[in-house]
C-alpha positions in Angstrom: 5.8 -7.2 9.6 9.6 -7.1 10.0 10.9 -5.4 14.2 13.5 -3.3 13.9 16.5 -4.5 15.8 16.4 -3.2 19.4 17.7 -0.2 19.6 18.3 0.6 16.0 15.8 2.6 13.9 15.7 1.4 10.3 13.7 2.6 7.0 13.9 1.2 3.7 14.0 3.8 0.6 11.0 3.2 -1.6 12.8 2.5 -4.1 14.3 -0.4 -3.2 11.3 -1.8 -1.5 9.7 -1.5 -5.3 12.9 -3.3 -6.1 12.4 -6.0 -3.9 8.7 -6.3 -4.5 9.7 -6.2 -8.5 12.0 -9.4 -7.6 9.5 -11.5 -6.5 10.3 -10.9 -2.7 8.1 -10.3 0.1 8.6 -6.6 0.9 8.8 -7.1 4.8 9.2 -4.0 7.1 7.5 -2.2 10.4 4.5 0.2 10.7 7.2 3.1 10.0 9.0 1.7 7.0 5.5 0.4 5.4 4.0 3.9 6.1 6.6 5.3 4.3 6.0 3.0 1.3 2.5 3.6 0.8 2.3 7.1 1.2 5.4 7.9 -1.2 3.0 5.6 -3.6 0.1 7.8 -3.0 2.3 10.9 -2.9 3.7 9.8 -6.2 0.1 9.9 -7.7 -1.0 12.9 -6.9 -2.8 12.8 -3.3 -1.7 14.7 -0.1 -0.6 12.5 2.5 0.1 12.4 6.0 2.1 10.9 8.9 0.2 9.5 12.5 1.8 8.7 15.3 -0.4 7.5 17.6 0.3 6.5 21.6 -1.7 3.8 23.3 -0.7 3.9 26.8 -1.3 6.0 30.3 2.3 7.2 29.4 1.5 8.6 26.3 4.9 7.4 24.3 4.0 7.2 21.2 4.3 3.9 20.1 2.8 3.3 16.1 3.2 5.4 12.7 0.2 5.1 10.0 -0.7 7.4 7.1 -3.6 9.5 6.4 -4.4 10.2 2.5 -6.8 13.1 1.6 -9.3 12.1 0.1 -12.4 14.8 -1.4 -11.3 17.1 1.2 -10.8 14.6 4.0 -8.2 13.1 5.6 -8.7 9.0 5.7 -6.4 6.5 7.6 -4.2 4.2 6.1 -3.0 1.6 7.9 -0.9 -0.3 6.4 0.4 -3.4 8.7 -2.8 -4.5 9.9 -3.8 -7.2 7.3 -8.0 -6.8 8.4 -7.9 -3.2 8.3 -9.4 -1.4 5.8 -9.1 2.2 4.1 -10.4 4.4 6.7 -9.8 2.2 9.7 -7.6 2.9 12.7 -6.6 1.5 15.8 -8.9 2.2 18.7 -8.2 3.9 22.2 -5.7 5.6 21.2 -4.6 7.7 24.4 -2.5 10.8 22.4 -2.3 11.4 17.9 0.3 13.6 16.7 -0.2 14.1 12.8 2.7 15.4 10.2 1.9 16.4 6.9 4.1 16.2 4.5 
């Protein structure tokens, strides 16, 4: 997991994250720029995917990006900066979901 700079929002093509990755480099980024990666992978390959955003506070500003891949109909999240997650699980208590398919 790699912050973006306060005040700056930064994504990394996936291209060049396969690049870096292909190098022998740790591909580093935050929830948005992973999210990006791994559903342009999935995308790539044939399945529908999706963008969460996802708020965790009485404010409701969202605050975290996953993906969601359709799978047999369904849509399953991705989550792709939490290293114990697994295929299909998501942060709990989520106070407001907003989802963007793309």
């Amino acid at each position: 997991y790699l912050k973006d700079p306060d005040g700056t929002e930064t994504l990394t093509s996936p291209l060049i994250a396969l690049d870096v990755i292909k190098s022998g480099h740790k591909f580093q980024e935050d929830c948005d720029g992973a999210t990006v990666f791994v559903l342009s992978l999935l995308k790539s390959i044939g399945f529908k995917v999706a963008f969460r955003i996802a708020a965790y506070n009485k404010m409701q500003n969202f605050q975290h990006v996953y993906g969601l891949v359709q799978i047999k109909g369904k849509w399953v999240p991705v989550e792709p900066i939490m290293k114990n997650y697994e295929l299909g699980q998501e942060a709990p208590n989520a106070t407001r979901l907003r989802d963007y398919v793309i």
